[in-house]
C-alpha positions as CSV (number, residue, x, y, z in Angstrom):
1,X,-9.5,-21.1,-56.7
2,X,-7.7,-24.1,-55.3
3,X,-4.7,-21.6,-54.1
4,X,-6.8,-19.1,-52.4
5,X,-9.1,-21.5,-50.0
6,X,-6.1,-22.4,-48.3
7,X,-5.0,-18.8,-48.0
8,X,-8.9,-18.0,-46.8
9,X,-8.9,-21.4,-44.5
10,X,-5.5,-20.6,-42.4
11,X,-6.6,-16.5,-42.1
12,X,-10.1,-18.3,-40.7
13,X,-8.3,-20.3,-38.1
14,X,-6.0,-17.2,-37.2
15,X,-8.8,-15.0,-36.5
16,X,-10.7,-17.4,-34.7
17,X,-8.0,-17.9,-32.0
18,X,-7.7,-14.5,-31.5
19,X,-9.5,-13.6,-28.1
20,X,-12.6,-10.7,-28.7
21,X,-13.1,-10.6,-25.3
22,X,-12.4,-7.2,-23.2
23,X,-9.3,-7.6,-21.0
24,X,-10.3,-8.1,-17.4
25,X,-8.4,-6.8,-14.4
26,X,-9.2,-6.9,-11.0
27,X,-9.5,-2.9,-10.3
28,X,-12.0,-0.6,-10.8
29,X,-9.7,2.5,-11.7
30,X,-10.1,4.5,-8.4
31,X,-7.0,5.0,-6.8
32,X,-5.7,7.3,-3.9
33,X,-2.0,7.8,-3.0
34,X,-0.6,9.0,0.0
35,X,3.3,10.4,1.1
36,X,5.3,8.8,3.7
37,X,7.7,11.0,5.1
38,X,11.0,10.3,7.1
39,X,10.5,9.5,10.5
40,X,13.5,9.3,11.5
41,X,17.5,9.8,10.6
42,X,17.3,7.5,7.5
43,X,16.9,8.8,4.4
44,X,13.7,6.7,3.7
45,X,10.8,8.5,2.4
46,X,8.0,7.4,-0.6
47,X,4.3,6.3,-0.7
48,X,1.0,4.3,-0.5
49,X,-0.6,3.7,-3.1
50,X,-4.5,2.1,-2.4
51,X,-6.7,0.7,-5.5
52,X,-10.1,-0.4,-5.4
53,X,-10.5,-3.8,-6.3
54,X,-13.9,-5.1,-8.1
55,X,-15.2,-6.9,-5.1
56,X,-15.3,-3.3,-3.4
57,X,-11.7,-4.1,-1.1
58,X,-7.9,-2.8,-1.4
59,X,-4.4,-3.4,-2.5
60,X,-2.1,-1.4,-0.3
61,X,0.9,-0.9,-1.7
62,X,4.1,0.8,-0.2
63,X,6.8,2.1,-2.1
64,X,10.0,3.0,-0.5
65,X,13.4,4.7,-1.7
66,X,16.5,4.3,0.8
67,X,15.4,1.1,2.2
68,X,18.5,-1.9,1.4
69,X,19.6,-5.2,2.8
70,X,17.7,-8.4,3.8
71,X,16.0,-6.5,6.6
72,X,12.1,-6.7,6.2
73,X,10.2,-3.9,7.6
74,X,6.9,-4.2,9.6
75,X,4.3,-1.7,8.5
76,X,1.3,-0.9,11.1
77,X,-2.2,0.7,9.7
78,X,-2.9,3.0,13.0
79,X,-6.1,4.9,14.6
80,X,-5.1,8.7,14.6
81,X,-3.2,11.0,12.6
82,X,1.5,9.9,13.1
83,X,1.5,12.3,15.6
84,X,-0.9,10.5,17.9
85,X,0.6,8.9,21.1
86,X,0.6,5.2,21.5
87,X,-1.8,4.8,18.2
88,X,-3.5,1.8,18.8
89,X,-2.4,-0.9,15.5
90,X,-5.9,-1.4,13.4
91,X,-3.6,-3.6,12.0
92,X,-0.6,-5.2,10.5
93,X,0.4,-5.0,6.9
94,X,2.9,-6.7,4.8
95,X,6.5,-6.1,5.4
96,X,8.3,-3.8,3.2
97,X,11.7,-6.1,1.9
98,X,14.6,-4.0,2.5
99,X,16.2,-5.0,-1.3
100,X,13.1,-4.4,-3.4
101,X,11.2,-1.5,-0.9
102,X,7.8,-2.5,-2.3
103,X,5.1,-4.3,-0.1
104,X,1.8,-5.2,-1.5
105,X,-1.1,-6.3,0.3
106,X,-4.9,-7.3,-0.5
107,X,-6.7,-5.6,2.2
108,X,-10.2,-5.8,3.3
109,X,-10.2,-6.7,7.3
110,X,-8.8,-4.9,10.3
111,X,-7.0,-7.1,13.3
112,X,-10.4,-7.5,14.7
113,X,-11.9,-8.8,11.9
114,X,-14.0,-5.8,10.9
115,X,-14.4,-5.2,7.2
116,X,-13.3,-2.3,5.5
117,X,-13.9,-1.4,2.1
118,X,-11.9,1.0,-0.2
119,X,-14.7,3.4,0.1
120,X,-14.5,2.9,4.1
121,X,-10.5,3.1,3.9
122,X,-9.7,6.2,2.4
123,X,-12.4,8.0,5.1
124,X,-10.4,6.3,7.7
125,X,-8.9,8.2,10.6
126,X,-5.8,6.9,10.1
127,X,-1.9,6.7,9.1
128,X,0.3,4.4,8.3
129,X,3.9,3.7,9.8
130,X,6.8,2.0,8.4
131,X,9.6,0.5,11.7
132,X,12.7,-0.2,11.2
133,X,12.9,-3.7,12.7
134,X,9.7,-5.9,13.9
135,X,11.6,-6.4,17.6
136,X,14.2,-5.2,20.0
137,X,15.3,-1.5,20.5
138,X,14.9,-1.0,16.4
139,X,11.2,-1.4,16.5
140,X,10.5,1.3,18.0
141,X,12.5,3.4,15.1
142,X,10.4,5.1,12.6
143,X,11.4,4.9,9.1
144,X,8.5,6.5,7.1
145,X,5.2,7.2,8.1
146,X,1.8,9.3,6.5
147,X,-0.9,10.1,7.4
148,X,-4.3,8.6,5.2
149,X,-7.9,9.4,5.0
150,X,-9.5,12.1,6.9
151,X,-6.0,12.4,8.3
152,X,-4.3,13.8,5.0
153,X,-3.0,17.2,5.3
154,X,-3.2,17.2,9.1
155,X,0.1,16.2,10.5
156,X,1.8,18.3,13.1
157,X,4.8,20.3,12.3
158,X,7.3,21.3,15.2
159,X,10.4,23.7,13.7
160,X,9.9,22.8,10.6
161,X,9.7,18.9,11.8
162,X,7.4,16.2,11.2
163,X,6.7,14.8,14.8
164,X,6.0,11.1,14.4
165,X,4.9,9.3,17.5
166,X,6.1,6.1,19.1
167,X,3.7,3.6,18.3
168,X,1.8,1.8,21.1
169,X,2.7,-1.7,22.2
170,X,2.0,-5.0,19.9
């Protein structure tokens, strides 16, 4: 008897720092993923993925392939389908690192402070553009770009060509 309460005393203590609790994470489970397609000569392509967090808001994030260097590239939530002219910028997101291609951001406000909701955000009438550099000439250059929300499935083909418009001015 005096061998096995020991025995029963250290199993006690082990099962009583094990955690019983369900694991907790931060997303609901819905999920919606969109393509980015090249937008222009480089051979960057890949997708968004948006999750619904449990306080009803977004993480974006943006996977790349073909993107290298120490470069980071400015990605712009727009109003309109990527073919839309001088789509106003609902707003910005974070950049996409050339070396890892992967941006993540919590979303749940537009530029002008209007909330937005998963629910909200993958209804929007909108796309999402990825530039090559923030300023000079290179912003202007189109890397990858897609089309989200009521938007999906709607881009415009010209010869067998994605047209991707210029964004409008910052």
């Amino acid at each position: 008897m005096k061998r096995i309460f020991p025995v029963v005393f250290v199993l006690a203590i082990a099962f009583a720092c094990q955690e019983n609790s369900p694991v907790e994470t931060e997303f609901t489970g819905n999920q919606v993923t969109y393509a980015l397609l090249p937008g222009s000569s480089y051979p960057v392509s890949g997708s968004v993925i948006v999750k619904e967090k449990v306080d009803g808001f977004s993480l974006i994030r943006i996977e790349l392939t073909g993107t290298e260097g120490d470069i980071e590239h400015p990605v712009h939530l727009h109003v309109g389908s990527i073919g839309t002219p001088d789509a106003a910028i609902l707003a910005l997101l974070n950049p996409v690192p050339g070396r890892t291609g992967i941006s993540e951001t919590e979303f749940s406000r537009l530029s002008d402070e209007t909330t937005v909701t998963y629910q909200e955000f993958i209804h929007l009438d909108g796309s999402i553009k990825v530039h090559l550099a923030a300023s000079g000439p290179d912003k202007d250059i189109i890397l990858a770009a897609g089309n989200i929300g009521s938007n999906v499935g709607g881009h415009e083909h010209h010869g067998g060509r994605v047209n991707i418009a210029v964004c409008g001015s910052e």
